[in-house]
Backbone as ProteinMPNN parsed JSONL, in Angstrom:
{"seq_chain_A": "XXXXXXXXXXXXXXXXXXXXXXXXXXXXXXXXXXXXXXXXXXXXXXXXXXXXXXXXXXXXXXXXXXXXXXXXXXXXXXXXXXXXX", "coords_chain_A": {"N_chain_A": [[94.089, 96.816, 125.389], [94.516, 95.889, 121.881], [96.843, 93.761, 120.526], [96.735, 93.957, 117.445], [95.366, 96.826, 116.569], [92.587, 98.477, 115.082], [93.711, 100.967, 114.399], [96.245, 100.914, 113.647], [96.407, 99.033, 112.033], [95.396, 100.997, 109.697], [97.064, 103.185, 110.166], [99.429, 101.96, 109.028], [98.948, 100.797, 106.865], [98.913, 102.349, 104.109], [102.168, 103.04, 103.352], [104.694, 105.706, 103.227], [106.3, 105.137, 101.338], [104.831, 103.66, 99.389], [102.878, 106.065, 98.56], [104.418, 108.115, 97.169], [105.245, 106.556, 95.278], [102.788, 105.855, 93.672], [101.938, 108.382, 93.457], [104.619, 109.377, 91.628], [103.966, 107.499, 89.5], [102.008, 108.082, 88.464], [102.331, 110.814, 87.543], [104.175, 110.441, 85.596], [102.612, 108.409, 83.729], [100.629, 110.42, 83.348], [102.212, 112.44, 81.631], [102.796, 111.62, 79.184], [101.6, 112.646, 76.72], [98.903, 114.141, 77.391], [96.317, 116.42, 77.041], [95.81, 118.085, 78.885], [98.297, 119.944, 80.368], [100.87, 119.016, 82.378], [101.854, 120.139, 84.236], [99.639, 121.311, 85.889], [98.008, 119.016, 86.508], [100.195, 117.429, 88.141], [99.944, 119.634, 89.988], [96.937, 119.027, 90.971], [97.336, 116.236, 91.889], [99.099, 116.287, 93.87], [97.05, 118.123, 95.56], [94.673, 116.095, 96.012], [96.341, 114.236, 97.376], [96.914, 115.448, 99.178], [94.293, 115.58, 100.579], [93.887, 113.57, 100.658], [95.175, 111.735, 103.17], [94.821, 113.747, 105.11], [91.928, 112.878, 105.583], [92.51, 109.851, 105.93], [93.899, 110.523, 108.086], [91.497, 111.409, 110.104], [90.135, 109.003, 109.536], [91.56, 106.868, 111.285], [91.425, 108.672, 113.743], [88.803, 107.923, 113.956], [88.336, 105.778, 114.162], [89.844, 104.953, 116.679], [88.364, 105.981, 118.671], [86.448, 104.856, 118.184], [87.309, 102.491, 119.008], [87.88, 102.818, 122.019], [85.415, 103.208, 122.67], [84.316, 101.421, 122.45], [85.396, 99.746, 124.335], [84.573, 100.638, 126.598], [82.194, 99.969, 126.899], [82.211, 97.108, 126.878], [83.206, 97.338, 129.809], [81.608, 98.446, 131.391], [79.572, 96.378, 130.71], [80.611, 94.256, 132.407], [80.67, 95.364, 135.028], [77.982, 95.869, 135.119], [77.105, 93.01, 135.024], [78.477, 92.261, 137.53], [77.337, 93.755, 139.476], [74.379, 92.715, 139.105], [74.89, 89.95, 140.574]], "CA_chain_A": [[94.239, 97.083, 123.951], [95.056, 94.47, 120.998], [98.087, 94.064, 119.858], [96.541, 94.596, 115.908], [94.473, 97.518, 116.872], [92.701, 99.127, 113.846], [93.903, 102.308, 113.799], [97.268, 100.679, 113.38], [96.256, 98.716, 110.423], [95.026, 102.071, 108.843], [98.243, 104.05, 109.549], [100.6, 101.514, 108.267], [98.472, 100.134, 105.338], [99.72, 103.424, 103.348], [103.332, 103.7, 103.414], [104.877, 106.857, 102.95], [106.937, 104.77, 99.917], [103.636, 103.827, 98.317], [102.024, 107.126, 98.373], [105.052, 108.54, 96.696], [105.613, 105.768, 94.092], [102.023, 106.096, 93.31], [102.39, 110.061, 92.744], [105.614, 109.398, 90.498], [103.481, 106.786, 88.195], [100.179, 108.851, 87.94], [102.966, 112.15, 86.697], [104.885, 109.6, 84.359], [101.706, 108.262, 82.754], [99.571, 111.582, 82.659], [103.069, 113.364, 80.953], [102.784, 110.877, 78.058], [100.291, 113.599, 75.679], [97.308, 114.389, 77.812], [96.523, 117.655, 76.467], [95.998, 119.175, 80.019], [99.721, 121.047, 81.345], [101.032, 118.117, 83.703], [101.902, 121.093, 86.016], [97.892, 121.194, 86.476], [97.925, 117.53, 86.511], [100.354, 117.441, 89.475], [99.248, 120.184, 91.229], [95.918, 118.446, 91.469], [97.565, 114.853, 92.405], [99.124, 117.157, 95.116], [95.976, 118.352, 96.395], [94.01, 115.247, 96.357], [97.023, 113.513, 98.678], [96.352, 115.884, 101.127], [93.403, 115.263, 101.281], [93.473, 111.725, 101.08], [96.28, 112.195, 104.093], [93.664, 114.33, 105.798], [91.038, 111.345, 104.869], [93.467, 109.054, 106.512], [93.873, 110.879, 109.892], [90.604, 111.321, 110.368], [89.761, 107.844, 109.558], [92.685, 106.679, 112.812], [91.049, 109.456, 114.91], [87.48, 107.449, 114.185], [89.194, 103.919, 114.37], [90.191, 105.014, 117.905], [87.276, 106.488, 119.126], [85.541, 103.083, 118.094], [87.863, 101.256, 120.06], [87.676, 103.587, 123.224], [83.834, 102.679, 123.24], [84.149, 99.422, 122.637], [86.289, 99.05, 125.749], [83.512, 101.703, 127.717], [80.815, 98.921, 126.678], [82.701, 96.191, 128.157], [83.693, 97.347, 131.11], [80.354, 98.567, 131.557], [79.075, 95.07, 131.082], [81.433, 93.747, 133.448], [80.084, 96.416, 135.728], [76.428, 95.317, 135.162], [77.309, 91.447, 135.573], [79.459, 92.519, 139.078], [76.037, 94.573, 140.389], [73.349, 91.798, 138.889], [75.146, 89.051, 141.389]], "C_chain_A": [[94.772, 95.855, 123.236], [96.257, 94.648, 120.299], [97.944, 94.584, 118.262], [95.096, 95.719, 116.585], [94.402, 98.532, 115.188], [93.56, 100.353, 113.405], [95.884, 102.273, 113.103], [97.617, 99.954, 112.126], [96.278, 99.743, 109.418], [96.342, 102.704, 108.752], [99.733, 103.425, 109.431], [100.245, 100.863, 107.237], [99.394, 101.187, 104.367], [101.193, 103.945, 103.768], [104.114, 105.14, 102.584], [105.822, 106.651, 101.558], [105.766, 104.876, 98.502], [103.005, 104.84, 97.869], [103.265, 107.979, 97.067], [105.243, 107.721, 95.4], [104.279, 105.695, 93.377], [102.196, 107.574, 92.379], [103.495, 109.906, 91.655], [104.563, 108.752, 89.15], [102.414, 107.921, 88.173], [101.496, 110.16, 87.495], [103.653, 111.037, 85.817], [103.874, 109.249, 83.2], [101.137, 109.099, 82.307], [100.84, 111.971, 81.85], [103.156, 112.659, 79.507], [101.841, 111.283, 76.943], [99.555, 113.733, 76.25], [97.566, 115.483, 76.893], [96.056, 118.324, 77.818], [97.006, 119.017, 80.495], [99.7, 119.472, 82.176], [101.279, 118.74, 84.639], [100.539, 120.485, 86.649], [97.41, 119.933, 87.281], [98.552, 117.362, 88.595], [99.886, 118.534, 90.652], [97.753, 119.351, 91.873], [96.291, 117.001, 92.245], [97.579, 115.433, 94.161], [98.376, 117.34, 95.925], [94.931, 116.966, 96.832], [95.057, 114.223, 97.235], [97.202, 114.074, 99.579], [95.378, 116.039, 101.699], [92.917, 114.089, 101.921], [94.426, 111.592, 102.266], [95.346, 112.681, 105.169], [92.34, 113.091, 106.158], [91.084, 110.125, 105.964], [93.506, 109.349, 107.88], [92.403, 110.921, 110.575], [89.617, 109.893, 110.798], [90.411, 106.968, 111.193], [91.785, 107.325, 113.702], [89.615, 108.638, 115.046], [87.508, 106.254, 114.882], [89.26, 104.029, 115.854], [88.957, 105.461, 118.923], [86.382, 105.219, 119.398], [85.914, 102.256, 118.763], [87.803, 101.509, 121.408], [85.898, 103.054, 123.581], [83.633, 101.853, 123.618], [84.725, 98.69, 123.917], [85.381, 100.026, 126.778], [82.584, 100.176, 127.842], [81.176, 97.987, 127.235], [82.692, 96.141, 129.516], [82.128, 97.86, 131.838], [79.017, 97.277, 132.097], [79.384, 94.141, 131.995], [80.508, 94.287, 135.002], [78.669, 95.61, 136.249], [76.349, 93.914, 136.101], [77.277, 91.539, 137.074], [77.694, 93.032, 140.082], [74.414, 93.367, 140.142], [73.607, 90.375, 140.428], [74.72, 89.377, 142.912]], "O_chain_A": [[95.362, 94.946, 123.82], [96.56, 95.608, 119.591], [98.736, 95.397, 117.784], [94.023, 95.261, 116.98], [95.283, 99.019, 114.478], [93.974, 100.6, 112.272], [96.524, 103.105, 112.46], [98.6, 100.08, 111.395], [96.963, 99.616, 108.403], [96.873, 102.863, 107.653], [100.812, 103.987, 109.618], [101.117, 100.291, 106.582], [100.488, 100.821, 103.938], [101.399, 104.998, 104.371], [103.951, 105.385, 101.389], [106.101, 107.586, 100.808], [105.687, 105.504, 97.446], [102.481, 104.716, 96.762], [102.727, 108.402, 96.044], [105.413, 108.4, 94.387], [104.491, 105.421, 92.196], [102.454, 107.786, 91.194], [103.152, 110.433, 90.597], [104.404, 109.34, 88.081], [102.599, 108.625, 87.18], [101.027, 110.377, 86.377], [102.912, 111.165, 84.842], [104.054, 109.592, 82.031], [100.877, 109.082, 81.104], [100.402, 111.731, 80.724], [103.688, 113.357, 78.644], [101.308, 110.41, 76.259], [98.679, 113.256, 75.528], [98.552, 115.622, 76.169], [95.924, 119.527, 77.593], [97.094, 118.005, 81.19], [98.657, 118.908, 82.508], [101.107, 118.338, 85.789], [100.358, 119.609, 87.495], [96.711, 119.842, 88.29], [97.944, 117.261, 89.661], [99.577, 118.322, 91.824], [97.584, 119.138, 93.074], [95.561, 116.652, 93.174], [96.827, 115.277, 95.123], [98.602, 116.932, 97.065], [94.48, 116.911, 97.976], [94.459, 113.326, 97.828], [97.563, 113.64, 100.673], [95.217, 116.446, 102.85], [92.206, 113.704, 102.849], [94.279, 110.37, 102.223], [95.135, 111.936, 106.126], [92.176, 112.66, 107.299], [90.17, 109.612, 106.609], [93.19, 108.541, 108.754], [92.293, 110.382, 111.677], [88.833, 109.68, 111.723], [89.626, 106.562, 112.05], [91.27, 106.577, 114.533], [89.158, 108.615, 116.189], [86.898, 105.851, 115.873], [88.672, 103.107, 116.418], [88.946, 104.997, 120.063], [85.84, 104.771, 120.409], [85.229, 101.329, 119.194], [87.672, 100.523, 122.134], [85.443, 102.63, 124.642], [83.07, 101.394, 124.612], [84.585, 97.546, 124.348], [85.772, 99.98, 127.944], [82.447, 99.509, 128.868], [80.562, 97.747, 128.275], [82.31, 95.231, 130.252], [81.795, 97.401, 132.93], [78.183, 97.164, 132.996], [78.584, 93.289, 132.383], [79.88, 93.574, 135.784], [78.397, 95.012, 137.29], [75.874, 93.692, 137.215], [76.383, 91.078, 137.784], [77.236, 92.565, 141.126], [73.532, 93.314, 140.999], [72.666, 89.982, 141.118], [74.928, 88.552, 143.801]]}, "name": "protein", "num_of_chains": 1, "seq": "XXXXXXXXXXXXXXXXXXXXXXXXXXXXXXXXXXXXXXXXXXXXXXXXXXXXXXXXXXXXXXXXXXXXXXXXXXXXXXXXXXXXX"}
């Protein structure tokens, strides 16, 4: 394995600060007159960061999967090389 392995890029790109300091500005700016309820507002922020959260894990669980192959295919080739000689 690599010491920067993607799935490790992915689940420390989004810190659990940023996601939150994001959510505060997007309810600070929408509360400034929209005319749709900022309840509504945040409930929806709400829902779309668990999905994007959801989004996110999924993405890691792919990231890893990709890297699990990628080290099948190698060793595979290794394999091949070892039996061609």
């Amino acid at each position: 394995s690599t010491p920067n392995a993607p799935e490790d890029d992915v689940a420390n790109r989004y810190s659990r600060t940023e996601r939150t300091t994001y959510s505060r500005y997007s309810r600070d700016a929408n509360s400034s007159g929209n005319s749709v309820p900022s309840n509504a507002l945040e409930k929806r922020i709400e829902e779309l960061e668990r999905e994007l959260a959801k989004e996110r894990q999924e993405n890691v669980r792919l990231m890893k999967i990709t890297q699990d192959k990628e080290e099948l295919i190698v060793k595979l080739k290794e394999e091949i090389d070892l039996l061609n000689r």
